[in-house]
C-alpha positions in Angstrom: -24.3 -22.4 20.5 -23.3 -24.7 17.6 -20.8 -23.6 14.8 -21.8 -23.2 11.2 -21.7 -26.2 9.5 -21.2 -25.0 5.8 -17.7 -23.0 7.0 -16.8 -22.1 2.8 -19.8 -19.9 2.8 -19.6 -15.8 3.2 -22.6 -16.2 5.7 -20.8 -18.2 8.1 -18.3 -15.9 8.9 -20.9 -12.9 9.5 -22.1 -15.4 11.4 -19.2 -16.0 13.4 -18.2 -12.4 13.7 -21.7 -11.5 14.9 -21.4 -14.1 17.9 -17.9 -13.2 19.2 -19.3 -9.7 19.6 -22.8 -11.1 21.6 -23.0 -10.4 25.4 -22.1 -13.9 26.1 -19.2 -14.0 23.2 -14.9 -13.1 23.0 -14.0 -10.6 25.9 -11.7 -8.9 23.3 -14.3 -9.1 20.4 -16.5 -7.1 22.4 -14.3 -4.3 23.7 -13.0 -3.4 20.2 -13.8 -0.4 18.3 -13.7 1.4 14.4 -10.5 3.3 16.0 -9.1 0.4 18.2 -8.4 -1.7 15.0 -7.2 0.8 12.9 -3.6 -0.8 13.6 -5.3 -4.2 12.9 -6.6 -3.6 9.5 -3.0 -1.8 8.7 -1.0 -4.7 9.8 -3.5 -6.9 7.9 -3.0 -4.9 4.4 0.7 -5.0 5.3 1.0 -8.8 5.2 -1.6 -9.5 2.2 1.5 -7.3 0.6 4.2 -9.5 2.1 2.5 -12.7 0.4 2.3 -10.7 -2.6 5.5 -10.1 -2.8 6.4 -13.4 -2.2 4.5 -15.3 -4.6 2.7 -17.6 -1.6 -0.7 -18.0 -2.9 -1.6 -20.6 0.2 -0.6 -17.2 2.3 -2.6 -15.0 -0.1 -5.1 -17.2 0.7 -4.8 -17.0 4.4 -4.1 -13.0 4.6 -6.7 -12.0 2.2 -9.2 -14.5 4.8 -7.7 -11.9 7.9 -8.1 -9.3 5.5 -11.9 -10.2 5.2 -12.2 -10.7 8.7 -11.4 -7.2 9.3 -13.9 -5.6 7.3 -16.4 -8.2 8.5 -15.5 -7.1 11.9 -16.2 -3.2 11.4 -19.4 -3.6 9.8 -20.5 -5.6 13.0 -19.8 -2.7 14.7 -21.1 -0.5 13.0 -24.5 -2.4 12.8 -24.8 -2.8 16.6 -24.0 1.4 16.6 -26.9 1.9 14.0 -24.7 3.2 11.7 -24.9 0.6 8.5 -25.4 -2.9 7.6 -22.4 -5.0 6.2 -25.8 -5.4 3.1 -25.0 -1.1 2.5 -21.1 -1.7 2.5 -22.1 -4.7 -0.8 -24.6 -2.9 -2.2 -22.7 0.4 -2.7 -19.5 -1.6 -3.8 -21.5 -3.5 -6.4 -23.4 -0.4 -7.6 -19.8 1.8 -7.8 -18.2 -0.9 -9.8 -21.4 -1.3 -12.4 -21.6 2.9 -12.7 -17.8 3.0 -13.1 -17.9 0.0 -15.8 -20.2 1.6 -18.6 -18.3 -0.7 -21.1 -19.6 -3.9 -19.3 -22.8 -2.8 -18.1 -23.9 0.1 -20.8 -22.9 0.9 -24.0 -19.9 2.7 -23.7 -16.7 1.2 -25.5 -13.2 0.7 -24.2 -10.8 -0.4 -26.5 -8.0 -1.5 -24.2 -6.8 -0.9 -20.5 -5.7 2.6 -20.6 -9.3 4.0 -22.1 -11.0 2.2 -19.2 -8.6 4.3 -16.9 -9.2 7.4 -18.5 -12.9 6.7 -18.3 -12.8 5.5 -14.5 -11.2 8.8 -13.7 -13.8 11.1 -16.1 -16.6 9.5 -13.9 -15.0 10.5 -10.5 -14.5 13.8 -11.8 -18.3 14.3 -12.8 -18.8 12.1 -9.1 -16.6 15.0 -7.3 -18.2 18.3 -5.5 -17.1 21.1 -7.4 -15.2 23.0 -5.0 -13.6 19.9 -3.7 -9.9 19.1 -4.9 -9.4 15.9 -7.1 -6.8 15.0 -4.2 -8.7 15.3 -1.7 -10.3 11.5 -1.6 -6.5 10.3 -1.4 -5.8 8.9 2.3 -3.3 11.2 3.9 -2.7 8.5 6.1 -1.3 6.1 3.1 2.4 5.4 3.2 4.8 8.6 2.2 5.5 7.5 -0.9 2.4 5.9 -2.0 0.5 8.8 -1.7 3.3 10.9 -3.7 2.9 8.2 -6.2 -0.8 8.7 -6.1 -1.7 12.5 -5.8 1.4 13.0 -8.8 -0.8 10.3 -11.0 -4.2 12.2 -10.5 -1.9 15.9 -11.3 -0.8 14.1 -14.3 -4.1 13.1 -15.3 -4.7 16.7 -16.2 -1.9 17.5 -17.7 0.4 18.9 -14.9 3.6 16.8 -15.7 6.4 17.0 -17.5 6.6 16.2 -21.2 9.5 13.6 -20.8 11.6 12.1 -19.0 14.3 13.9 -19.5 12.4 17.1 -17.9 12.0 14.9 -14.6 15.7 13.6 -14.8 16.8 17.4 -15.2 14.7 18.3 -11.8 16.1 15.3 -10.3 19.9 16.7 -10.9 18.5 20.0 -9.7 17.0 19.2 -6.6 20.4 17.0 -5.8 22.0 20.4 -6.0 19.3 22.1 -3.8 20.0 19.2 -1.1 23.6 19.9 -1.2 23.3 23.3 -1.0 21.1 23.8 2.3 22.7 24.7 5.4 20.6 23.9 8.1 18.9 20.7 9.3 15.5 22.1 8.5 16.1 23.5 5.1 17.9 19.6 4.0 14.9 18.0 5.4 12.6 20.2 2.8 15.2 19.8 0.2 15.8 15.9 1.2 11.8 15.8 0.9 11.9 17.1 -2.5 14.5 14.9 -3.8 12.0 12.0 -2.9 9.4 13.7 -4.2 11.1 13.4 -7.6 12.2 10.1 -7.8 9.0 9.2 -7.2 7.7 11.3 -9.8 10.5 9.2 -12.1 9.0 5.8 -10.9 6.0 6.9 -12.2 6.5 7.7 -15.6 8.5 4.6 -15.8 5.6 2.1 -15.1 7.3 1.9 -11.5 5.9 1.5 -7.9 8.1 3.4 -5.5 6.7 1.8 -2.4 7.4 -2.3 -3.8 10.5 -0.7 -5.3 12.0 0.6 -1.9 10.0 -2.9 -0.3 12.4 -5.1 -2.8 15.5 -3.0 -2.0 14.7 -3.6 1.9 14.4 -7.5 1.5 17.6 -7.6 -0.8 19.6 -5.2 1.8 18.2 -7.4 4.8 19.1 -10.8 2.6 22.4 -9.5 2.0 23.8 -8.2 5.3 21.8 -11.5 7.2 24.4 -13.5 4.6 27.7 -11.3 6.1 26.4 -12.0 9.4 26.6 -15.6 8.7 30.0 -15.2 6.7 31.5 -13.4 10.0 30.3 -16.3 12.3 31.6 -19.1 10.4 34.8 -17.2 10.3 35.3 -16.2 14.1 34.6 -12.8 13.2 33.0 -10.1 15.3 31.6 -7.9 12.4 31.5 -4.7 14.5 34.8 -4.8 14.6 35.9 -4.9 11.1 37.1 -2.4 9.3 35.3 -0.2 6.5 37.0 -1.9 3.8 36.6 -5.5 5.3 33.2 -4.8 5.6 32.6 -3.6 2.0 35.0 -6.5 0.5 32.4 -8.7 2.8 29.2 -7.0 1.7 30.6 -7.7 -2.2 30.7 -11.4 -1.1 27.4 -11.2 0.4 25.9 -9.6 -3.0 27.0 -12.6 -5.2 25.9 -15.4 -2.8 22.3 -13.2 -2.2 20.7 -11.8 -5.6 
């Protein structure tokens, strides 16, 4: 069987996707499942993040193509299973954005970014089941602190916040206490739990994402110990075996060559 010829177009890839899954197509195409790629389409989110992060638009480009693949690949599946066409999956993503976008496509009026956002979440409250929680539709299987991020946003939504920051900061000093007060493992795991809980409650009033906040820290913590590594081997050194203080009088060093 021939490739497409026209490779830029959306077709060619459903295509493509369609014929590594035939009889007579990829071995490991074939065999995969909606639950054997469910580390696939993580790892796949994870690095359109990484080129994010890093400001590579030729790997945005590339990731966000892997990306596509992915979903490609489950609605293949899911068509051979009768289950939907990857047509349903476009057709309900074009109609939710038109319904949730009254102030393109009707005649409501938005004034500026944070109307639109209030609006967006008054429709999926009138879209909700009634006896459904507005936190339910939040994947319990995101990342710890993104779902604290998101879950405190829709509570705050309503109303369930504090009034300033200063309330947050005084919960933050108080839950510090908490942690240093418990005794046993399990109680400074709760406490420890809270604590996070907090800051990320913090990072949210400030305009802050926890989860690329704790990414940058990461990348500047791995930047800066990779550049005492590098210190100790052009000095002979065998960093295990400095000291405390030579390693902090080292890490110091590392922090002005490494922003």
């Amino acid at each position: 069987m021939s490739q497409p010829k026209n490779l830029s177009r959306f077709d060619a890839l459903v295509e493509i996707i369609a014929r590594l899954r035939a009889p007579d197509g990829c071995p490991w195409d074939r065999k995969q499942t909606h639950a054997s790629l469910r580390e696939n389409l993580l790892s796949e989110c994870y690095e359109v993040l990484g080129a994010l992060d890093e400001g590579d638009t030729e790997k945005l480009r590339d990731e966000l193509g892997d990306l596509l693949m992915q979903i490609v690949l489950h609605a293949q599946i899911a068509r051979e299973a009768g289950e939907f066409e990857l047509g349903e999956v476009i057709e309900g993503i074009n109609k939710k954005l038109i319904h949730r976008h009254p102030h393109v496509f009707g005649s409501k009026k938005a004034k500026d970014a944070e109307e639109v956002m209030h609006n967006w979440e008054e429709l999926k409250e009138a879209e909700r089941e009634p006896d459904v929680s507005m936190l339910e539709s939040v994947p319990k299987t995101m990342p710890a602190l993104g779902y604290a991020h998101e879950i405190q946003r829709r509570a705050a939504w309503v109303g369930f916040d504090w009034e300033d920051i200063e309330g947050i900061i005084d919960k933050l000093a108080e839950e510090v206490g908490e942690f240093q007060r418990a005794e046993t493992k399990e109680e400074k795991a709760s406490e420890f739990g809270d604590l996070l809980f907090t800051l990320v409650n913090i990072a949210l009033r400030m305009g802050i994402d926890a989860e690329t906040a704790l990414r940058e820290a990461n990348k500047r913590f791995y930047g800066r110990f990779a550049a005492m590594e590098e210190l100790c081997r052009q000095r002979g050194l065998k960093f295990s075996e400095l000291s405390f203080d030579e390693q902090n009088a080292l890490w110091e060093e590392a922090k002005k060559k490494v922003e």
